[in-house]
OpenMM code with the backbone's topology and positions (N, CA, C; nanometers):
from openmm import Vec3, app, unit

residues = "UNK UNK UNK UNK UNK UNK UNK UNK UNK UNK UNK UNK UNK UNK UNK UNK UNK UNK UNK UNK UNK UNK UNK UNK UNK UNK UNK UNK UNK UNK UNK UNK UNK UNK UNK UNK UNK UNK UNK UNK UNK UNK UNK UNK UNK UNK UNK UNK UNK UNK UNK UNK UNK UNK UNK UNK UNK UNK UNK UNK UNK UNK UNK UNK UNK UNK UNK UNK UNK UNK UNK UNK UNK UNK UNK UNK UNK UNK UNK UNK UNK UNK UNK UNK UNK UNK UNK UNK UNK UNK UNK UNK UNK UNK UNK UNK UNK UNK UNK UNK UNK UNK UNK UNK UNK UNK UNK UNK UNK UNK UNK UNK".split()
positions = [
    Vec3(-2.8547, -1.2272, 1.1796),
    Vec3(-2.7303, -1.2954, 1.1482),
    Vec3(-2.6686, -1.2330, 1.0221),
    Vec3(-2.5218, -1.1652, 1.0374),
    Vec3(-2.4628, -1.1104, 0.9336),
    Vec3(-2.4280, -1.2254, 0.8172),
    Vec3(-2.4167, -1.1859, 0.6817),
    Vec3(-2.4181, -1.2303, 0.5954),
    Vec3(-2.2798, -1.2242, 0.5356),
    Vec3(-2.2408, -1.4042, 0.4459),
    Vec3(-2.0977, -1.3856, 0.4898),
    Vec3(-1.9964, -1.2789, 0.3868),
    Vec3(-2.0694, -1.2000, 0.2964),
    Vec3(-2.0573, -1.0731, 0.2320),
    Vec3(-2.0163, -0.9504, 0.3465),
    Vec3(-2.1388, -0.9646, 0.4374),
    Vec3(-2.0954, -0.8498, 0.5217),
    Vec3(-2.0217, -0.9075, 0.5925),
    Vec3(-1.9755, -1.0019, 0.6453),
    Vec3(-1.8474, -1.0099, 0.7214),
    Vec3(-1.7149, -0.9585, 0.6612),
    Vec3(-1.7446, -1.0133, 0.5641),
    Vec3(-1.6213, -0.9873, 0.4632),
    Vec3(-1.5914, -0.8454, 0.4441),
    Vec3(-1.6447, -0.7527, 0.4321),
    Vec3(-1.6487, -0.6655, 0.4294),
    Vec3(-1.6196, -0.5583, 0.5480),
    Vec3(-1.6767, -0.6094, 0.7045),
    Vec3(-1.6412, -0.5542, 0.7714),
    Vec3(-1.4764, -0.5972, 0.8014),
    Vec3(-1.4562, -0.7125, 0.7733),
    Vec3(-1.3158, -0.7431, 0.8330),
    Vec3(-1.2002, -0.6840, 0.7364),
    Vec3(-1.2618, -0.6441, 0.5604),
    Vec3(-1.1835, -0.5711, 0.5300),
    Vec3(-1.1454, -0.4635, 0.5797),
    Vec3(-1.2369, -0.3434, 0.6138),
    Vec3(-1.2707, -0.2245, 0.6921),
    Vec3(-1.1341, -0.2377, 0.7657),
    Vec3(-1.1941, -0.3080, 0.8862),
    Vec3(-1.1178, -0.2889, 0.9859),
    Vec3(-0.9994, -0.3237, 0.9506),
    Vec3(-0.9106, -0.3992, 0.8558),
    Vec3(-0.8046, -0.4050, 0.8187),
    Vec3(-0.7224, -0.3029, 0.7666),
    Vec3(-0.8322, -0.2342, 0.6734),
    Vec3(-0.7727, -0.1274, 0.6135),
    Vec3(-0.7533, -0.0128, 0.7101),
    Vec3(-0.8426, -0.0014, 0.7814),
    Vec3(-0.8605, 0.1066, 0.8933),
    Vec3(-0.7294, 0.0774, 1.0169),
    Vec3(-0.6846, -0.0512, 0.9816),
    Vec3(-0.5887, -0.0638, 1.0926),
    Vec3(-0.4650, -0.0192, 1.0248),
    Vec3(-0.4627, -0.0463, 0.9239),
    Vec3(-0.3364, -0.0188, 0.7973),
    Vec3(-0.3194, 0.1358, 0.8049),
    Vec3(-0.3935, 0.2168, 0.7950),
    Vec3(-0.3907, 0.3187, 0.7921),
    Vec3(-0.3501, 0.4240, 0.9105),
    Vec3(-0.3896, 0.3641, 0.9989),
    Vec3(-0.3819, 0.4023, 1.1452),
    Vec3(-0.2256, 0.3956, 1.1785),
    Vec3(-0.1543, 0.2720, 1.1471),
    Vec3(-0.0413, 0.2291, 1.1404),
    Vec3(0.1138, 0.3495, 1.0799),
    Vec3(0.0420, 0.3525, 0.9189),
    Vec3(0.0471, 0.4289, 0.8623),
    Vec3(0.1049, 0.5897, 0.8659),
    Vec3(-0.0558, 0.6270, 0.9114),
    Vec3(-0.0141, 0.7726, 0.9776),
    Vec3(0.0819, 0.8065, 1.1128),
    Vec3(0.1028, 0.7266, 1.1553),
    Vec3(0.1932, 0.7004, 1.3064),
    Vec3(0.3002, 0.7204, 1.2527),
    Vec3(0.3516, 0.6398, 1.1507),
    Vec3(0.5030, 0.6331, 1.0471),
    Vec3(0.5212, 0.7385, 0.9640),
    Vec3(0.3918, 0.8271, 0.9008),
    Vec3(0.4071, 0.9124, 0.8231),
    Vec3(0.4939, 1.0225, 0.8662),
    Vec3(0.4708, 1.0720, 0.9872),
    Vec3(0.5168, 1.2074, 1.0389),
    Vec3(0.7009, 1.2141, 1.0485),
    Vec3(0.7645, 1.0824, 1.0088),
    Vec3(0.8714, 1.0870, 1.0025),
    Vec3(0.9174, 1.0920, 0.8514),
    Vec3(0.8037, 1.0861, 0.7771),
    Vec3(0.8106, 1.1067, 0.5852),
    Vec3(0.7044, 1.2334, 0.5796),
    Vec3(0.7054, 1.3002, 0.5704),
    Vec3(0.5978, 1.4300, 0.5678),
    Vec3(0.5620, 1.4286, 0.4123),
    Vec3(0.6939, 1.3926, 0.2980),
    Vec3(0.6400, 1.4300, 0.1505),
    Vec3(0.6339, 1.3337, 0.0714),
    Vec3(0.6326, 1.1699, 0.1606),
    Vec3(0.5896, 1.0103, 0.0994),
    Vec3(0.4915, 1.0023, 0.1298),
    Vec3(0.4387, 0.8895, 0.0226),
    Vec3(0.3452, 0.8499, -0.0056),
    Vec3(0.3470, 0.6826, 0.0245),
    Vec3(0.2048, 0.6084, 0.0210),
    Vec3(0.2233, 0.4668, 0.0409),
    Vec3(0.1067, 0.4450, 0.0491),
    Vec3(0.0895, 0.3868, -0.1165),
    Vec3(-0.0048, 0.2776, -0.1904),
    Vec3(0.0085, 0.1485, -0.1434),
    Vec3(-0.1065, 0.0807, -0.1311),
    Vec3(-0.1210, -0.0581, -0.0982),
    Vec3(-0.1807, -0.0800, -0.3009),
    Vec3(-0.1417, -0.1893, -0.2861),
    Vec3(-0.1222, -0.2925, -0.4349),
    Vec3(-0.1932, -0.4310, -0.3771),
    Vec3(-0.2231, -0.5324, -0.5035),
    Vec3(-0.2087, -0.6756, -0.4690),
    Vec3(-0.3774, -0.7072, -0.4649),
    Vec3(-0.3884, -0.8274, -0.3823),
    Vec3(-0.4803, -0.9028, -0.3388),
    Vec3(-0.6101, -0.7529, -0.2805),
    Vec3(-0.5344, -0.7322, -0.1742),
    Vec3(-0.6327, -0.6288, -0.0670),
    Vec3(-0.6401, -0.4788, -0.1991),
    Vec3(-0.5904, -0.4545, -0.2044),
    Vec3(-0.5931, -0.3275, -0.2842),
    Vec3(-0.7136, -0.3621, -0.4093),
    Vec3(-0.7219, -0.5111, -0.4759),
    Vec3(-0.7815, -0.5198, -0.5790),
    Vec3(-0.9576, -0.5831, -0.4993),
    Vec3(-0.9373, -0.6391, -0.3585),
    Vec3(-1.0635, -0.7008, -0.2917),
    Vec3(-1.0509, -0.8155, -0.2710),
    Vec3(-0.9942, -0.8860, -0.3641),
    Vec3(-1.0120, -1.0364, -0.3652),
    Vec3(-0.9024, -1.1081, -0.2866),
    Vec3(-0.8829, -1.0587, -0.1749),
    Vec3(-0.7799, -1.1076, -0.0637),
    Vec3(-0.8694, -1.2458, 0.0028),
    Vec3(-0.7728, -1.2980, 0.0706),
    Vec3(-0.8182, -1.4212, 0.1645),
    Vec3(-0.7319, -1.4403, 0.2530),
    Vec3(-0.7347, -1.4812, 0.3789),
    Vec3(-0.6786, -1.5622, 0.5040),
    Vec3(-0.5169, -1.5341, 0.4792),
    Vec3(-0.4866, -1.5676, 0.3257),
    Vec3(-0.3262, -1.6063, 0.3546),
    Vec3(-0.2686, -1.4762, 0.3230),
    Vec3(-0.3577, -1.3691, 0.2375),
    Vec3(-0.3220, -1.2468, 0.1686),
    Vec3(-0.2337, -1.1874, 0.2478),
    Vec3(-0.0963, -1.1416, 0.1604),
    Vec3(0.0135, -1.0650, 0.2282),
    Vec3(-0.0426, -0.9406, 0.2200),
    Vec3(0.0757, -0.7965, 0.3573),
    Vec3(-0.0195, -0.6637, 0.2571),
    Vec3(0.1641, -0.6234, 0.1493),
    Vec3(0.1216, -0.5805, 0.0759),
    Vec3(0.2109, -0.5369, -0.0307),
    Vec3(0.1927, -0.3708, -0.0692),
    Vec3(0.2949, -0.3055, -0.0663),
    Vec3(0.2928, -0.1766, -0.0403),
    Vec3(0.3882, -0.1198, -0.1238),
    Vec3(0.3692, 0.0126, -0.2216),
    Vec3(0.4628, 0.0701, -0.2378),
    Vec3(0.5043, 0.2196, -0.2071),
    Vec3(0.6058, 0.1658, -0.1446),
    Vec3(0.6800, 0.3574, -0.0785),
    Vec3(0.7316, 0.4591, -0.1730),
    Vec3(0.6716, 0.5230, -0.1751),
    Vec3(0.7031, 0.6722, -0.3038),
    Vec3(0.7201, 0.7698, -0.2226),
    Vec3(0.8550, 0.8520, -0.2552),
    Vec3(0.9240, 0.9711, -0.2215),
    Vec3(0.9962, 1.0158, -0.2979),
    Vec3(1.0392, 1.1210, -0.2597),
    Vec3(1.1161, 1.2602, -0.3481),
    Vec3(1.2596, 1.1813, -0.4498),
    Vec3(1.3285, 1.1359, -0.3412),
    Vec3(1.4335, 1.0392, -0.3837),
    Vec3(1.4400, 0.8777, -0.3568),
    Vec3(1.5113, 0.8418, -0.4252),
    Vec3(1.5667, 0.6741, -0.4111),
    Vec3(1.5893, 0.6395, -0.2438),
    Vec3(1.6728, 0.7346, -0.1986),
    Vec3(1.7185, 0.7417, -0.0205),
    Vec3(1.6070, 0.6985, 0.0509),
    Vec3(1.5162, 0.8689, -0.0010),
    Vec3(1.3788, 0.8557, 0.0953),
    Vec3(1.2947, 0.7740, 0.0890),
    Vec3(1.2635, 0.6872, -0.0388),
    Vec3(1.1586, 0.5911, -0.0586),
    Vec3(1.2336, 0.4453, -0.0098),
    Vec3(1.3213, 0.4006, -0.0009),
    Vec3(1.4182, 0.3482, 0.0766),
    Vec3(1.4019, 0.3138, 0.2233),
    Vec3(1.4216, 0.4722, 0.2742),
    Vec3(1.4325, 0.4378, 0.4345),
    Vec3(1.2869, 0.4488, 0.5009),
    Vec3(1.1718, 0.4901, 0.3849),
    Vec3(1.0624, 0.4041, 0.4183),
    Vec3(1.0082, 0.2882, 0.3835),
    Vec3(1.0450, 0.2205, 0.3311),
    Vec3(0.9840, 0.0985, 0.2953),
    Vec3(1.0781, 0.0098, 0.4013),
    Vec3(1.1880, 0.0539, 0.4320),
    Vec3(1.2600, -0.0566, 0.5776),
    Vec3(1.1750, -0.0275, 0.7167),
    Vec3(1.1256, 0.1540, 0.6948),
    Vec3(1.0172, 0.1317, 0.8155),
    Vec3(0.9147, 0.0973, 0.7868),
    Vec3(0.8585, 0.0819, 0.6565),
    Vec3(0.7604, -0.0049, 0.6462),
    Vec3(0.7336, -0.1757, 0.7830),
    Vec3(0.8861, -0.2415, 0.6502),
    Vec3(0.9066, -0.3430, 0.6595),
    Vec3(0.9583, -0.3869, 0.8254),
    Vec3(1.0176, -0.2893, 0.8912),
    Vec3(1.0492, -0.3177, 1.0127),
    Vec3(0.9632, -0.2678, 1.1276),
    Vec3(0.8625, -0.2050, 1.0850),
    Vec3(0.7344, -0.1814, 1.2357),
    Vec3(0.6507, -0.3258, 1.1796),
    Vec3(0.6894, -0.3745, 1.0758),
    Vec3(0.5639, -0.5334, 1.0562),
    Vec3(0.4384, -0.4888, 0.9759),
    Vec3(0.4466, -0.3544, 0.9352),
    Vec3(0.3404, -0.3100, 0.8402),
    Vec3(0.2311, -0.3470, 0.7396),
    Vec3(0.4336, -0.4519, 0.6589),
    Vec3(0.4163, -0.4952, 0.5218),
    Vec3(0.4323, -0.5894, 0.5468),
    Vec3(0.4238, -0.6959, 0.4464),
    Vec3(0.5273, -0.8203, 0.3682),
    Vec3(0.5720, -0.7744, 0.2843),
    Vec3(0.5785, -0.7004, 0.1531),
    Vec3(0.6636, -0.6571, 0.0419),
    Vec3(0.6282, -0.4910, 0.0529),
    Vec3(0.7073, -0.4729, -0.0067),
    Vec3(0.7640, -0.2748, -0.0294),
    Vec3(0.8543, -0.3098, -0.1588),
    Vec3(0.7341, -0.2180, -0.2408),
    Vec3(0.8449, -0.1487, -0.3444),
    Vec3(0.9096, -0.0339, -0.3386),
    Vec3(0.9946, 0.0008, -0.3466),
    Vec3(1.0456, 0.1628, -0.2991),
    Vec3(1.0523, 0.2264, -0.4492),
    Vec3(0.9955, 0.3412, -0.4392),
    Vec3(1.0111, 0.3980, -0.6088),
    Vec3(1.0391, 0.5630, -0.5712),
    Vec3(1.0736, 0.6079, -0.6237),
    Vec3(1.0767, 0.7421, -0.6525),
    Vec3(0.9442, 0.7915, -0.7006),
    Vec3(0.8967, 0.9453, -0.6578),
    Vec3(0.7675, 0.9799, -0.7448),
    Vec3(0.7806, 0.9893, -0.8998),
    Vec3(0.9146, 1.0378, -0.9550),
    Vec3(0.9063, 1.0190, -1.1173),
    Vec3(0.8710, 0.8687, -1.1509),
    Vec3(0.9661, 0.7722, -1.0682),
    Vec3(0.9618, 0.6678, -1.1031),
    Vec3(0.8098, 0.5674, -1.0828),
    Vec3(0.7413, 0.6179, -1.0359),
    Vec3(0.5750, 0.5885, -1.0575),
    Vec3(0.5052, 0.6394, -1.1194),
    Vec3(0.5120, 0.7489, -1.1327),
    Vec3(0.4512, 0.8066, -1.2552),
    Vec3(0.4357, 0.7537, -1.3872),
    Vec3(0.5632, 0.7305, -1.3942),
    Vec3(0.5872, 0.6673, -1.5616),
    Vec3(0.5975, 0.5033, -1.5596),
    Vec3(0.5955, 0.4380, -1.3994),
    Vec3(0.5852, 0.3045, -1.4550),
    Vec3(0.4091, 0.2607, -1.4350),
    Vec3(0.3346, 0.3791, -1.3713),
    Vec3(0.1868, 0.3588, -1.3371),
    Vec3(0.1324, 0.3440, -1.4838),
    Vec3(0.2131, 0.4674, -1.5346),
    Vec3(0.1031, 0.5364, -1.6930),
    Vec3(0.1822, 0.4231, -1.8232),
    Vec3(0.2559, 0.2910, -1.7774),
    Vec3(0.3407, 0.2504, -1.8721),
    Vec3(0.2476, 0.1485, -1.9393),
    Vec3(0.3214, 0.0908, -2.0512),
    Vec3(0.2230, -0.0206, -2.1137),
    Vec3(0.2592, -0.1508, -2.0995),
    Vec3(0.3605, -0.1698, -1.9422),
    Vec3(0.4088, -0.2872, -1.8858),
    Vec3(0.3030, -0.3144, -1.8383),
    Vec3(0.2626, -0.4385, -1.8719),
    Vec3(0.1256, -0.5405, -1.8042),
    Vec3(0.1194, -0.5468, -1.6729),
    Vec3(0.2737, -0.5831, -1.5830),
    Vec3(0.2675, -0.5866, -1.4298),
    Vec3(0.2230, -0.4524, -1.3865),
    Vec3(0.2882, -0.3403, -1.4303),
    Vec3(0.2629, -0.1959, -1.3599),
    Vec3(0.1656, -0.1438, -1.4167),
    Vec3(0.1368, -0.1930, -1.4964),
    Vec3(-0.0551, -0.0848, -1.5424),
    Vec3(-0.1587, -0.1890, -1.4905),
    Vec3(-0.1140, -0.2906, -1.4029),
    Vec3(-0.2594, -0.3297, -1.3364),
    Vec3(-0.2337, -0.3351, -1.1855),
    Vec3(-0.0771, -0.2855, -1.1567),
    Vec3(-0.0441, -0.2312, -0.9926),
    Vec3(-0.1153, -0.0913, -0.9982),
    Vec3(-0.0724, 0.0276, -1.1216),
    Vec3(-0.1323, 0.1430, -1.1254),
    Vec3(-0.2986, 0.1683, -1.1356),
    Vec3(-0.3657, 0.0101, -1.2016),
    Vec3(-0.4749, 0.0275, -1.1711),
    Vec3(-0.5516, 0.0462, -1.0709),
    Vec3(-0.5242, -0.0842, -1.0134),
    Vec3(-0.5748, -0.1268, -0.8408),
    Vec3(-0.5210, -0.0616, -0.7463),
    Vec3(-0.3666, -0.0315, -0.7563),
    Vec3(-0.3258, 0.0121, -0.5902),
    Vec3(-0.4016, 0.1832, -0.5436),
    Vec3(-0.4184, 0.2140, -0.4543),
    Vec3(-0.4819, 0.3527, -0.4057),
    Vec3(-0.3943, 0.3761, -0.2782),
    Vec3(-0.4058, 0.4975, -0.2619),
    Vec3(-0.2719, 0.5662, -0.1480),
    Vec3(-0.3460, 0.5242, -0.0193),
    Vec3(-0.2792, 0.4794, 0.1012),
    Vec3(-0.3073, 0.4490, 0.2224),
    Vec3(-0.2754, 0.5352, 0.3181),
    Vec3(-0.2222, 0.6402, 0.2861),
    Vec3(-0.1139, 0.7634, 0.3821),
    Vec3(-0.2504, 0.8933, 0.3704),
    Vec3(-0.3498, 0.8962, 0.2791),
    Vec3(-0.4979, 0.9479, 0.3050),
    Vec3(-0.6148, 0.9122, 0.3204),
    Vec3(-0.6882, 0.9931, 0.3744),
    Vec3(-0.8330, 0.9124, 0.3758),
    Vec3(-0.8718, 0.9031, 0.2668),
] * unit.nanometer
topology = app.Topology()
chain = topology.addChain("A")
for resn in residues:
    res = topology.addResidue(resn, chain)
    for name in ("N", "CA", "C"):
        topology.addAtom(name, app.Element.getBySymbol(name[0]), res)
């Protein structure tokens, strides 16, 4: 009898593994975005009601844009931040409390 640690664990898996899967399907229409998962799941401590929360990074404002609506419109997400790559860079490495503990936790979902 699995232990309710390892459940937990496998059902993250497969969540993430479904996220990703998702993901790469959408990527091939962004070849030079990126897309970090943030939040609850990104940090572990998700539960039942946990949204997924995502942020879309690309070259420009446009491109990070018209992915986070395909994010938001294949049912991907619940939230999308759309940023530019400068514009993560410097709000990851910033000494804003919200974005240096999104830059902590979130990790890219668009690689293995």
């Amino acid at each position: 009898m699995a232990s309710l640690a390892a459940i937990r664990d496998r059902s993250y898996r497969l969540r993430l593994a479904g996220l990703r899967r998702e993901i790469a399907d959408l990527m091939r229409q962004f070849p030079a975005a990126e897309v970090w998962l943030f939040g609850s799941l990104a940090r572990g401590d998700w539960d039942g009601f946990s949204d997924v929360d995502l942020l879309a990074i690309a070259l420009t404002a446009s491109q990070a844009n018209n992915l986070a609506d395909a994010l938001l419109g294949n049912g991907i997400a619940d939230d999308v931040i759309a940023l530019t790559q400068d514009d993560w860079q410097c709000f990851r490495n910033s000494t804003d409390p919200y974005w240096r503990s999104i830059g902590n936790d979130a990790f890219r979902l668009d690689q293995p």
